[in-house]
C-alpha positions, 0 to 999 in steps of 0.5 A: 486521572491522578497518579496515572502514569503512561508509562507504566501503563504502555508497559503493562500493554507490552507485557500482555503479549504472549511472547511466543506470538510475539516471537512469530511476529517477529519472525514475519515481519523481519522475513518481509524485510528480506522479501523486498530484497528477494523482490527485487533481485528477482525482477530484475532476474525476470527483467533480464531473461524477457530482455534476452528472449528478445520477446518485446522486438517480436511484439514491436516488429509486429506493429510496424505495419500499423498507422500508428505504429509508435503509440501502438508499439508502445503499449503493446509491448509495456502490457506484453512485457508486464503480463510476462512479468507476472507469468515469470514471478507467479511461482515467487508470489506464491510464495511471497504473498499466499503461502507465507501468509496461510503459513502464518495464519493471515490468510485462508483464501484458497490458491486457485481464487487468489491466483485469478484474483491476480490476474484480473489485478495483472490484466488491468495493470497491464492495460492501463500502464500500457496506456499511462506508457504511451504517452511517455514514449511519445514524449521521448521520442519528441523532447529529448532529455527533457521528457522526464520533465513533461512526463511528472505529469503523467506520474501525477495523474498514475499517482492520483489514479494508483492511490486515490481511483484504484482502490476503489475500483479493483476493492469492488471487484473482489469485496462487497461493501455494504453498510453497518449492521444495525446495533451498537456498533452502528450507532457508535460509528454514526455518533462519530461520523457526525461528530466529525460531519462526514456522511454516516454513509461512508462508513462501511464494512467490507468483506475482505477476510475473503482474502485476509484474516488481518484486523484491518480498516482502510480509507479508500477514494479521495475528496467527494468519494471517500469511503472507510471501510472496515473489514469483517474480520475486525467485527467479527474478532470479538473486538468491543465497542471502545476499540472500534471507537477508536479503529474508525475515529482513526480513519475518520481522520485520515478521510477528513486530513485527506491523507490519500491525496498527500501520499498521491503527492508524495509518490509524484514526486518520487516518481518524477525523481525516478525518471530522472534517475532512469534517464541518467541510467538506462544506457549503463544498465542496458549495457549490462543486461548485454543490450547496448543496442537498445534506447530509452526510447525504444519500447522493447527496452521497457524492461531496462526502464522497469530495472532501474526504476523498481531499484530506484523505488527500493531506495527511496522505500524509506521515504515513502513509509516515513510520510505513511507514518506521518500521516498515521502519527496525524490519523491517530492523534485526530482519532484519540481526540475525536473518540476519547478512547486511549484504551480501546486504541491500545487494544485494537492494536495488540490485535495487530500483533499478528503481522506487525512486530511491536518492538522494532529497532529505531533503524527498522521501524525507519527503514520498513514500518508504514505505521509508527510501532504498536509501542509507540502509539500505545504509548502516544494513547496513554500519554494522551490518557494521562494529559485528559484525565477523566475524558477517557469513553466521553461523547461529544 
């Protein structure tokens, strides 16, 4: 295409925002970055009162009768412990994850079912952390200062069935998956699934606007059970056949890169960093909670544990979104190639406006952002615009 500039062209997608949209994005972006510091004072805040109550003695003290008494102490108190957790922050999560998101018009769902929602979500959690913990304790109680060593393994397995697994399952206990309505749409998505041999039948389209009006679509599972789905929002936007060109090309490519098992990666390795940094720092910070008595060996002492451990996953956040980033960097460029569609691309991204400010400073787009900038992948498709000329809404 002679004489087309990506620049100019990613400026002229800019100046299309409405600035007064513009300006409520903003405002709901830089406000989640403050929610993660509310978040964390106040898990810490509710770590602090279950750890006065003295709650998870009683449940301990109350299994000591039992043959398997450790394993058994164990995860009853980190499922006690994490289900009191949920009853002492639901009022902030009202907040935090309901209201403010009705307030901003990213959601509709009604409170009542968003509230049994996170209880099924904070039953089963508590269930299976209760279970992933009584292995570490076990390890504790037997390696000594070693056990943070052992337990990466535990962490790889919670990383692999947090990231890859538990989408999969709890998605299907809300949403309704099934396959793309026959029409133009479909045709397109099975084009692209060929193009890129993966089964057509992995391309779905979820009903989540049940719980979120985003634009949205997500690769969830791993190798052999992957599944891309796209939310009915999307096709119900109004959104047109070159921008879901794009929106699934992208996601083909995170299920053909297998992104999910990177990132599971990425979080095993954190997470065993973070067992070493609670090793190390579990007696000070049960000092400070006024409960010297307690080990970290000790089961009711899972609320120090959670203190440290939910302090160190804040700071190392950064770390987490600059690989989420990578991997969308490699999703959208895989995407631009397979489709040959910049413009649907740029399109489909303005559409994510709503709950993503596309400007952010360098240090905020660093520190917060699991996605590069709208700006900046507007301006990766147009540059990719400008070095294909002529390619642009192409098949294969």
């Amino acid at each position: 295409m002679t004489g087309f500039e990506a620049a100019a062209a990613t400026a002229e997608y800019l100046r299309s925002i409405d600035p007064g949209r513009e300006a409520r994005a903003i405002a709901y972006t830089q406000g989640a970055h403050w929610i993660l510091l509310w978040a964390l004072l106040l898990k810490i805040l509710a770590d602090w009162l279950i750890l006065r109550m003295r709650l998870l003695e009683r449940v301990r003290d109350g299994v000591q009768r039992t043959r398997l008494r450790p394993k058994l102490a164990a995860f009853c108190c980190v499922s006690v412990f994490l289900l009191a957790n949920w009853v002492i922050l639901l009022p902030w999560a009202i907040y935090a994850e309901w209201a403010r998101e009705i307030s901003y018009g990213l959601s509709s769902q009604p409170l009542v079912p968003w509230i049994a929602q996170g209880a099924i979500v904070a039953l089963f959690a508590a269930l299976f952390l209760g279970l992933l913990a009584t292995p570490v304790y076990a390890l504790i109680r037997r390696s000594g200062r070693r056990w943070w060593r052992w337990s990466s393994l535990v962490v790889v397995v919670f990383a692999f069935v947090g990231i890859v697994v538990g989408p999969v399952a709890f998605g299907s206990l809300f949403n309704t998956a099934k396959p793309v309505p026959a029409g133009p749409v479909r045709t397109a998505v099975v084009a692209l699934a060929r193009d890129a041999g993966i089964p057509s039948d992995r391309i779905v389209v979820s009903n989540s606007a049940s719980q979120t009006n985003r634009y949205t679509a997500t690769v969830v599972g791993g190798p052999g059970f992957a599944t891309i789905e796209l939310s009915d929002e999307m096709l119900r936007s109004g959104a047109d056949l070159a921008e879901v060109r794009a929106v699934v090309a992208h996601e083909i490519g995170h299920y053909v890169h297998h992104h999910l098992m990177i990132l599971a990666l990425v979080v095993a390795f954190l997470g065993t960093c973070g067992l070493w940094a609670v090793d190390r720092t579990f007696p000070y910070i049960a000092r400070l909670a006024g409960r010297p008595d307690l080990s970290i060996g000790d089961p009711a002492g899972a609320p120090a544990l959670h203190m440290a451990l939910v302090t160190f996953m804040l700071l190392t956040s950064p770390i987490i979104v600059t690989a989420q980033r990578a991997v969308e960097n490699d999703a959208d460029m895989f995407g631009l190639s397979l489709a040959n569609e910049p413009s649907g691309a740029a399109r489909s991204l303005l559409r994510t406006v709503d709950f993503r400010a596309s400007r952010p400073s360098a240090l905020e787009e660093t520190l917060f952002y699991d996605h590069p900038s709208i700006a900046h992948r507007i301006e990766r498709a147009m540059q990719w615009k400008a070095v294909h000329p002529g390619q642009e809404g192409a098949l294969r």
